[in-house]
N, C-alpha and C positions, 0 to 999 in steps of 0.2 A: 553366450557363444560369441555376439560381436566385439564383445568386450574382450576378451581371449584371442582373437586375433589381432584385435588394434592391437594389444598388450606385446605379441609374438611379434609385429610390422615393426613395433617400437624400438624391440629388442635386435634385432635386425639390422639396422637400420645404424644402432649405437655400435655394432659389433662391426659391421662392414662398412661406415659412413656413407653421408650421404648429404647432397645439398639442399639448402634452403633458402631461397632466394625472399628479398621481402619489399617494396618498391614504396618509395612515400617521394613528394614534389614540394616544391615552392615556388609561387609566383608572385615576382616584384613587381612592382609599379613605377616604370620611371615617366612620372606625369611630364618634367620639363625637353625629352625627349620624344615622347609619345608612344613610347615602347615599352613590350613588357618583358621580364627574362626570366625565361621556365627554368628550374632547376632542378633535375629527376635526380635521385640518388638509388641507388642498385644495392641492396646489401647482401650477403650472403652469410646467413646467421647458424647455415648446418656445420657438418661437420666435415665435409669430403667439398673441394673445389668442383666447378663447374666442368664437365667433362667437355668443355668445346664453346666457338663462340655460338651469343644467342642472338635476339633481335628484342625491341623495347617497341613498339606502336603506340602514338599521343594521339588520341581524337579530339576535337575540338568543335563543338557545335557542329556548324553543317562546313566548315573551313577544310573540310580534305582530312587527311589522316599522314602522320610524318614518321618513318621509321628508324631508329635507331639503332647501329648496330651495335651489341654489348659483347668485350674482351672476354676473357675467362677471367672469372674470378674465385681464389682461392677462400676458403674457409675462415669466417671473420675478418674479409675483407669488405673492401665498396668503393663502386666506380660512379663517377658521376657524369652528367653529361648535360649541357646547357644550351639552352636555344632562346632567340629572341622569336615574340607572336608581335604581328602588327594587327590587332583586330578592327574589323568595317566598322560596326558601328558600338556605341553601348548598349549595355545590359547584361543579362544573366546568361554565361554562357558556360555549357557543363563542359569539364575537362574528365577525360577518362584515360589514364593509361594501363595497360597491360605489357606484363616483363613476360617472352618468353614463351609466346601464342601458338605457336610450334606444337612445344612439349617437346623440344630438344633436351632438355636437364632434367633426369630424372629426381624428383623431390616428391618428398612425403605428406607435405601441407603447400599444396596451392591455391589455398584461401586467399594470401596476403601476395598473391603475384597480381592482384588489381590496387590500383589506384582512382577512386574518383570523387572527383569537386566540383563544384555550384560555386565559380568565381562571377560578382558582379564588375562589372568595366563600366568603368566612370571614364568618357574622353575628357581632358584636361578643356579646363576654362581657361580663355584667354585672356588676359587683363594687362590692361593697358599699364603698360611699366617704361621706363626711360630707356629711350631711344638708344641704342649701340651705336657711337662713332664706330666711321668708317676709319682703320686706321692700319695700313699695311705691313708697320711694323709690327703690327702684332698681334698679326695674323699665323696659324700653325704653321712650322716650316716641316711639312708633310714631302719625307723622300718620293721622287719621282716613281710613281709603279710601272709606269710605260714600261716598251719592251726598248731594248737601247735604240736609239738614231745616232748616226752620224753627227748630226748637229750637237748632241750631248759632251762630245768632248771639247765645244766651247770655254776657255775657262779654268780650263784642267791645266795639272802640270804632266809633262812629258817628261815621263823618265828611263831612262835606258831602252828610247825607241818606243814606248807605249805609254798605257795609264793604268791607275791602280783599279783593279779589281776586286769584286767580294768572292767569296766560297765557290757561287754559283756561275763565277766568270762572267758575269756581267760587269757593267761599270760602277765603281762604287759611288753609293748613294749617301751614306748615314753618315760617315763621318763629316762632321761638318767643323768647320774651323780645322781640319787638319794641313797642315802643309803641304803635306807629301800626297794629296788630293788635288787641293785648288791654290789657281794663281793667286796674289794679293789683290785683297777686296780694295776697295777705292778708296782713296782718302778724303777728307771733306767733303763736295757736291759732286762727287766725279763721277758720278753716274754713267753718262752719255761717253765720255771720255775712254773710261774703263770699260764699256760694253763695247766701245768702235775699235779699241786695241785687240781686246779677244778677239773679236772677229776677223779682222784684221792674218790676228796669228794665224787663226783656224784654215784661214783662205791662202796661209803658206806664202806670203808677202811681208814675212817677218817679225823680229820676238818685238813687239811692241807692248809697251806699257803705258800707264797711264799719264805717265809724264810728257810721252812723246804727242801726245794729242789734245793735254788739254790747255793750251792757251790759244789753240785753233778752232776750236766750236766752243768753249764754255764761258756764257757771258753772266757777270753777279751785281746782286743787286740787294745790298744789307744782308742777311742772312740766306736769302737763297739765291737757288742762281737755277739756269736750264741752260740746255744746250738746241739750238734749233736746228730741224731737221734738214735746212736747204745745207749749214756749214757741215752740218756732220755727212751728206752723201757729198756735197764739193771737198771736204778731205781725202774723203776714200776716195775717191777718183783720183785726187791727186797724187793718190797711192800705188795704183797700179787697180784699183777693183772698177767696178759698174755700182754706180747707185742708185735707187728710183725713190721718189714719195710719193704718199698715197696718203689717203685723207676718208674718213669715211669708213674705218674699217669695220669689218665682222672678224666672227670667229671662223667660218668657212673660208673666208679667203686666206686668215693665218694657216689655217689647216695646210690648204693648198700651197704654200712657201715651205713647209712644214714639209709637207711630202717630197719636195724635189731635192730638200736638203740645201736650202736655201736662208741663210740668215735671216731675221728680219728683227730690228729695235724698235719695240712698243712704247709709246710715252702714257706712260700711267698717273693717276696722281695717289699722293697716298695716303691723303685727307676723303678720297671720293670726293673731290671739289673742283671747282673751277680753274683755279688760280695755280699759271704754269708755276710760281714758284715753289709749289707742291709736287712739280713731278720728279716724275723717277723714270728714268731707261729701263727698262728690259731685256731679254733676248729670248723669244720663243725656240723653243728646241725639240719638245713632243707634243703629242698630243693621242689619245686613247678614254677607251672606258673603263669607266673603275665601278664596284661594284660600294655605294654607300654604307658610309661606319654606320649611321644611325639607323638604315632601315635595311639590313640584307633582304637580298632577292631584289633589290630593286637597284638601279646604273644611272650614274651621269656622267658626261664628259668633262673631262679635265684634260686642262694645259698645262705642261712641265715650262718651265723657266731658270733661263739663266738669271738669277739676282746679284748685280755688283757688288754685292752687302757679302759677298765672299762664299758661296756655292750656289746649288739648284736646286728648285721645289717646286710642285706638286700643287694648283689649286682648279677648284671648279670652275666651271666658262661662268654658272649663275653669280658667283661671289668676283671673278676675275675681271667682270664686265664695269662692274659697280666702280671700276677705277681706273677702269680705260673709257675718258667722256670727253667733252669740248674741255679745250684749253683757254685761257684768257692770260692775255697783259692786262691787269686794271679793266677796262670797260671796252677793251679791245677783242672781241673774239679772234683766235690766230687758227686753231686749226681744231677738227671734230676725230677722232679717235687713230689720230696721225702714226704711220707707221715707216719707217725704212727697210729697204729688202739692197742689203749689200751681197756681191757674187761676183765673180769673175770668169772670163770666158764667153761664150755667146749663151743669149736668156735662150732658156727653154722652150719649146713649142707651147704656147697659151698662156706663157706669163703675159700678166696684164700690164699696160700700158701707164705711167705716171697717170691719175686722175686730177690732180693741181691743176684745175683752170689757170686762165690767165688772173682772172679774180680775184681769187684766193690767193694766187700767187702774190698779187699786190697787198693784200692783207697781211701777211705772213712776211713780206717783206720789210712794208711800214711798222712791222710788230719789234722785226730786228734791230731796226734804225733806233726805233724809242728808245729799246733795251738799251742799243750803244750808247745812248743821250744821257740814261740814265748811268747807265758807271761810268762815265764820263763826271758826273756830278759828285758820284761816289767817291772817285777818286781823287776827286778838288777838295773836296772833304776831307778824305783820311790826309793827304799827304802835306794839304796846312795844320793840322793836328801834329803831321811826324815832324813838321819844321822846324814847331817851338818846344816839343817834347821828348821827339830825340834825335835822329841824323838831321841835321838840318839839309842835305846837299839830297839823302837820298828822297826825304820829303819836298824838295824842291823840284826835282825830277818826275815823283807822281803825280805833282801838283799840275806839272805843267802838259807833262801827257794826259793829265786830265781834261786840261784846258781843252786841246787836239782830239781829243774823242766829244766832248762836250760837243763841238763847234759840228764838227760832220753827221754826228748822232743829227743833231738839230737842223742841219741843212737839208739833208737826205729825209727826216721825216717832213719837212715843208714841202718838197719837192714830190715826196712817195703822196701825202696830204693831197695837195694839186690835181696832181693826176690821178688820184682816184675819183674827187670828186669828178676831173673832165671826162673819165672814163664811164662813169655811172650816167652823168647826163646826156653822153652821144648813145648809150644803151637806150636811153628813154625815147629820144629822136628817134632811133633807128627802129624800134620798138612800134615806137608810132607812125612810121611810111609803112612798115610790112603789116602792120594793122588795115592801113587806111585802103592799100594796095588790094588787099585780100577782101574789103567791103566792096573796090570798086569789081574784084573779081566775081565775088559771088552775087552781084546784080546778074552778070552774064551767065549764071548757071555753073561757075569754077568753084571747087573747095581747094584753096592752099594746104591743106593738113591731111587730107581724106576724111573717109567717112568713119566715126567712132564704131568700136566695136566691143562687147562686153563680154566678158570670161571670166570665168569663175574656177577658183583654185581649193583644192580641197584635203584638209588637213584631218586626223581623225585621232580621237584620244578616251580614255578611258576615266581621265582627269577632266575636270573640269574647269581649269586653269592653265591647260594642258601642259602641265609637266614644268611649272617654273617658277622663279619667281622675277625674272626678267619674261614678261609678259609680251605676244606675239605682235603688241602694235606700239611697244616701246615701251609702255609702262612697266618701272619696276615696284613691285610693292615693300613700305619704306617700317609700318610696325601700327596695331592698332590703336587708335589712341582716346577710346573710350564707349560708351555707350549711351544711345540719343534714344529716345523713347520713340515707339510707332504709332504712338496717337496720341491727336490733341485733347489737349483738359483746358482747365480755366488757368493751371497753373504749369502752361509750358509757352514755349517758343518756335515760330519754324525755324528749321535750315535749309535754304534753297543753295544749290551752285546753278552757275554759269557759266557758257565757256565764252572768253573774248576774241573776236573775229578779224584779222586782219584785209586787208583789201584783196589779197589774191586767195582768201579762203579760207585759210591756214590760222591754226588754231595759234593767237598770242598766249595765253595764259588762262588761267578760270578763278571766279569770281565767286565769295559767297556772301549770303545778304538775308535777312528777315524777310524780305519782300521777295514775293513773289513776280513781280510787275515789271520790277526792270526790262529798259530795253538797250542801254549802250552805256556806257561808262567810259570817261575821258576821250570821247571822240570814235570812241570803237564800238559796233554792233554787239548785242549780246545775245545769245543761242541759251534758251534755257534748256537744260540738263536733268531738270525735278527735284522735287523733294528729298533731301538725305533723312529726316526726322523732326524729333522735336527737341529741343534743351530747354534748359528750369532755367527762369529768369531771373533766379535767386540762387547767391551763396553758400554750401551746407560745408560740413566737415568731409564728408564723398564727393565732392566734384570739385571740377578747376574750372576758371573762366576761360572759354573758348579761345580768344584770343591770344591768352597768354601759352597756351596749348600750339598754337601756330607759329608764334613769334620767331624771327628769322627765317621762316618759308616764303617760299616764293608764290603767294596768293592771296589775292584785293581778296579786304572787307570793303563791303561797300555799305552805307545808313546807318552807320553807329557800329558801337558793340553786338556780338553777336548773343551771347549768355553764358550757361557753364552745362559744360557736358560731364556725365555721371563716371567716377572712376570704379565701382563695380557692376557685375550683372545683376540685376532685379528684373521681377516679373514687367513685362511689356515694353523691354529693352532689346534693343540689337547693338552689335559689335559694329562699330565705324573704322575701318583701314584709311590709311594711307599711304598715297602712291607720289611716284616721282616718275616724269614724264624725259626722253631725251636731252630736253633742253631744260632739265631742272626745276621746271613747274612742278607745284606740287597741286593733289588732286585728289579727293576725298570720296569715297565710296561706301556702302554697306555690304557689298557685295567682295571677298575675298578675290573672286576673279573676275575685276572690273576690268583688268588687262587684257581679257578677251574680248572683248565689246569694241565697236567702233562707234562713232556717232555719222548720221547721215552726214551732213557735211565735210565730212571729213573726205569722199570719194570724190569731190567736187573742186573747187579752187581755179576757177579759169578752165585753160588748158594743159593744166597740169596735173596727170595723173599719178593717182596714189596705189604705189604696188605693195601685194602683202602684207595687208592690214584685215588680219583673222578675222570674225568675228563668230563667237558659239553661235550652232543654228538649231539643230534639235536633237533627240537622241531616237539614235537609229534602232537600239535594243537592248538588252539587258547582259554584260558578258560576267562567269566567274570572276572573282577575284584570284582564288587560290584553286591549283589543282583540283579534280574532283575524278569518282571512278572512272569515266568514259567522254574524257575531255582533250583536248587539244590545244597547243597554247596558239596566238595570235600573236604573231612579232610586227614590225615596223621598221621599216630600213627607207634611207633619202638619199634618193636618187641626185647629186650633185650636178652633174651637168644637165638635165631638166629642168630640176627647183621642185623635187615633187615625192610623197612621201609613196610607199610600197607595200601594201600589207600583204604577209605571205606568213603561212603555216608550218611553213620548211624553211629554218633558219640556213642553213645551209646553201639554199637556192639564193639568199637576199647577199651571202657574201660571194656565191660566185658569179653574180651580177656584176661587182665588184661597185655595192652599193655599201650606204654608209648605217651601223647599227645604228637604232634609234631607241630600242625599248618593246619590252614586251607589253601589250596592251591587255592581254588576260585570255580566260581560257574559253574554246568556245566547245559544245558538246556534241560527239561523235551522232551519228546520224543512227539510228538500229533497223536492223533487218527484222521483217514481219513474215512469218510463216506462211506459206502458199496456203490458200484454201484448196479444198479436196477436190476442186473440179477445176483450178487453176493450172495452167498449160506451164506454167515457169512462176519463179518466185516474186514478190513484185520489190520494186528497188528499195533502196531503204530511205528512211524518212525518221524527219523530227518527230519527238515526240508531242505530245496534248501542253500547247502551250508555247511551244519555241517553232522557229518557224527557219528555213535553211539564210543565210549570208552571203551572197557573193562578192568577188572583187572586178571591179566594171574599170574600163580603160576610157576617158573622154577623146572622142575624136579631133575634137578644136585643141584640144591645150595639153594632149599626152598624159595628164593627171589618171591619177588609178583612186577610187573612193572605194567603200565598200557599202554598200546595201541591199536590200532585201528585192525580189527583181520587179515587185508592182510599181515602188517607186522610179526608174530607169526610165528615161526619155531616148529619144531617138537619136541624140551625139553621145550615146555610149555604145561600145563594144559587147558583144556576149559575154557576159559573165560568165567569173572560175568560180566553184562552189568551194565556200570552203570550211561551212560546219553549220552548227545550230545554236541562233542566236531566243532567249527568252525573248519573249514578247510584252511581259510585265515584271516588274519588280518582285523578285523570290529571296529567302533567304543567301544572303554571302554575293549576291550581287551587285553592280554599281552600274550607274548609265553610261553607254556607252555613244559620244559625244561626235557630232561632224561641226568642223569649222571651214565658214569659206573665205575666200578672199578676193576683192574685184580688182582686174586688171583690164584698163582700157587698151587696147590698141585703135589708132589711126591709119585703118586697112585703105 
């Protein structure tokens, strides 16, 4: 009988059509990525199309569940649809998909509307492989995604009263090298030249080119040349604009020039190195969040830039940074991440003031002199060379204006020379009455300074590195560069570091050595740091001598050779990083997020205090990673004019604060309502569940900072806490720790 009606359903079925959906996946492994990319394919193997759209649901371990929406698909067709997974941790994690859990499409065999697999996740091992030069050339020239600014038509050609636009009427991005786009890129070193004429134009003070400015700020010197920041705002002034320099920069303060619609020219290098003859101008023009290629769902900011190199692009503040650093003449430091902000008209309410000491000023002056000294030489050079080989008259003439730049270069550095030194030594005098002044004061019960006071700043992340690879106390991390064994045998080595001490506190550089004992090196106190491992005191075909692993970094061996560290993973190995500090120190760790850490001394240094220097301190609780049924996400927004980060559940609420995105930190679980008992007067309120325990967000009364924690922990310079979900209490599937970092700021109240 059952046979006879399948047979009838069959027949039916061929007469009247009818769909058959049928679902199979593929997952890639992209190890050097660290992402994986599902690829579900949809077929439709009956005979009648699908009568309307469906839906597809992927489940994924305990990772949440992702929906799909699926088109209509006609008969013998297939749609596909592709997602990338970033999974927490490895192992064996089931994949299940279902096409069509409705039962919208009527079909005759929904056997083959499941899909499911048993994929194991291997996370990629890291191995130590050669270093990436830093190299700007040839870095992606990724179109701006911002939404347009004003400042973006820097650069642009003006035609028939406006500039060219794409489809979407925005300003166009992509074409690059087109004419009928952008002005003429620069020629030779014109960098600075080309970026001051843009701006120039932009600020409606006229069609200016690169010709017209560059023998008024660009001084060369054999194959490169810079242009320095005091000539390039004394032009513009001379122009009709306002210019200021500034020294010291960050990314927030570009933001903020950024916002008013304010130029400003970055000196970058484009080696990531020292050596001004490396740099390159810039012109900042946006700034926004993008959502990253390599791992959707997840944001970082990025700066849009004017490039002299002939249009505009698009890079991250983490990668942008690595080549905006101290600049050097030779062994002269001139200026620490120097910026110009050109404009006209009156400055805006809270633009900030030139930062250029008088100090620095003399630095940066002596720096220029040299330079002139030096094409002054240049040019004695070349133009006895063109005497005998070809103009003689016009080689006679560079020869001798060489002469004339040679002599003042040299006079003016003797002089800048001079006074610096007399300017440094009346510091030291002066230094020592208001010293000696304030011993004789504080016999009598007087404090010169006030009384210190200590504050604590509180950052909060879900990373453990929080979110970078430009690390909250400067370190950036540089690549890892092998693995040291975690315990001694008969047949290893130690590695100790150390960090060297200068007299007002401040870290010189770090030191690594066999000995554990050391106490100073070349005159300078030494801070031990501890053990990094062990290295094999011998040769094999897997490892490299330590040393030559280091070679051209900036960091003492100190007691011989150190040994050879292992170039793959073996059992009772760990991964050793390396880090590159502000001032180009380099700095070796086991720890990926060594960046976070501060060392004691570091809050110390005299009386001079050290502001926003994180440090990870514990974890507050356990939050999802990914979506879950009866979850909430947890955002983070920074609060700009405080200095102080915002966590809030209503994204919404953190922009009309008109505070600054920061990132979602993950998701926290809704609270559940418990049924009244039977002799219960009302319902009682709702509550975490067995295990998770409620989050608030707490406002400190001293320093305005907002943290979030649990409310046993909350002292008495916190505000009442806002509830704002349920945090685990232990590590659960699909979880990660959720991290509080502080930072000490002294004030002298």
């Amino acid at each position: 009988m059952r046979k006879g009606v399948f047979l009838i359903l069959m027949l039916c079925a061929f007469a009247y059509g009818v769909a058959d959906l049928q679902v199979s996946a593929k997952l890639d492994h992209n190890q050097a990525m660290k992402i994986n990319v599902l690829q579900i394919t949809i077929s439709n193997n009956g005979t009648e199309g699908t009568n309307g759209e469906t839906t597809a649901v992927f489940s994924w371990y305990c990772c949440g569940n992702r929906t799909y929406q699926v088109p209509v698909i006609n008969a013998g067709e297939y749609k596909t649809i592709t997602d990338v997974l970033i999974f927490p941790d490895a192992g064996v994690y089931t994949l299940r998909i279902v096409v069509d859990p409705e039962g919208r499409v009527g079909e005759l065999n929904e056997a083959n509307n499941v899909w499911e697999k048993n994929e194991t996740i291997v996370l990629p091992d890291i191995n130590a492989g050669p270093e990436l030069p830093l190299d700007f050339g040839s870095e992606p020239i990724v179109p701006i995604s911002c939404a347009d600014t004003d400042l973006m038509k820097i650069g642009r050609v003006v035609r028939d009263g406006g500039y060219e636009r794409d489809a979407g009427g925005r300003l166009e991005r992509d074409r690059f090298g087109d004419e009928n786009v952008w002005l003429p890129a620069q020629r030779g070193n014109g960098c600075g030249s080309t970026s001051l004429a843009y701006i120039l134009r932009y600020l409606g003070l006229g069609e200016y080119t690169q010709g017209d400015v560059d023998d008024h700020i660009r001084m060369s010197w054999g194959s490169g040349s810079f242009s320095d920041p005091f000539s390039i705002a004394s032009y513009a002034e001379s122009q009709g604009a306002h210019a200021r320099v500034y020294v010291d920069g960050s990314m927030e303060k570009i933001e903020w020039f950024i916002d008013h619609n304010i130029p400003v020219m970055m000196a970058i290098s484009t080696k990531g190195g020292n050596d001004v003859m490396d740099g390159h101008w810039v012109v900042a023009v946006s700034h926004c969040l993008r959502e990253k290629r390599d791992a959707p769902g997840t944001y970082e900011r990025v700066i849009g830039i004017y490039n002299p190199w002939g249009y505009q692009q698009e890079i991250s503040y983490e990668r942008f940074e690595q080549y905006w650093r101290r600049q050097d003449l030779g062994a002269i430091p001139l200026w620490n991440r120097v910026y110009v902000a050109v404009y006209t008209g009156d400055a805006p309410p809270g633009m900030p003031k030139s930062n250029v000491d008088g100090w620095t000023d003399l630095k940066m002056s002596a720096g220029s002199a040299i330079s002139q000294l030096l094409v002054g030489i240049q040019d004695i050079g070349d133009g006895f060379i063109e005497m005998f080989t070809g103009d003689f008259w016009s080689g006679l003439g560079q020869f001798l204006a060489g002469i004339g730049e040679a002599i003042v270069g040299l006079v003016v550095s003797i002089v800048l020379v001079i006074v610096t030194i007399i300017v440094q030594v009346l510091s030291w005098i002066w230094d020592g009455l208001v010293a000696f002044g304030c011993w004789i004061a504080g016999l009598f019960g007087y404090d010169c300074d006030g009384t210190p006071h200590y504050y604590k700043h509180t950052l909060f992340s879900s990373h453990p590195c929080a979110e970078g690879g430009v690390f909250l106390n400067g370190f950036m991390v540089q690549k890892p560069i092998g693995y040291v064994y975690n315990e001694e045998t008969n047949a290893t080595v130690p590695l100790f570091q150390y960090a060297k001490i200068g007299e007002n506190g401040e870290i010189l550089g770090y030191v690594l050595s066999k000995s554990g004992t050391l106490t100073e090196s070349n005159g300078h106190p030494l801070e031990p740091l501890g053990l990094l491992g062990y290295l094999s005191p011998t040769s094999t075909p897997n490892n490299a001598p330590m040393d030559a692993v280091l070679a051209g970094k900036d960091i003492e061996i100190a007691g011989g050779t150190l040994g050879y560290i292992e170039n793959y993973k073996s059992n009772g190995t760990r991964l050793l990083w390396m880090f590159m500090d502000v001032n180009n120190k380099t700095y070796l760790s086991r720890d990926q997020c060594a960046g976070t850490k501060s060392f004691p001394f570091a809050l110390s240094g005299g009386d001079k205090p050290f502001f926003w220097v994180y440090t990870r301190q514990y974890i507050v609780g356990y939050i999802y990673q990914n979506e879950q049924e009866r979850s909430i996400p947890l955002f983070r927004f920074y609060d700009k004019e405080h200095q102080t980060f915002y966590p809030t559940t209503n994204i919404t609420e953190g922009f009309e604060k008109g505070y600054q995105y920061s990132g979602l930190i993950g998701y926290l679980n809704l609270p559940q309502f418990r049924p009244p008992s039977p002799k219960a007067a009302y319902a009682p309120a709702p509550a975490c569940k067995e295990g998770e325990v409620f989050i608030y967000r707490y406002r400190n009364r001293n320093t305005g900072d907002y943290t979030i924690e649990i409310s046993e922990r909350m002292g008495h310079d916190f505000e009442d806490g806002t509830k704002l979900g349920c945090i685990s209490t232990c590590p659960t599937n699909c979880t990660v720790p959720l991290w509080v970092f502080t930072a000490q700021e002294i004030r002298k109240e």
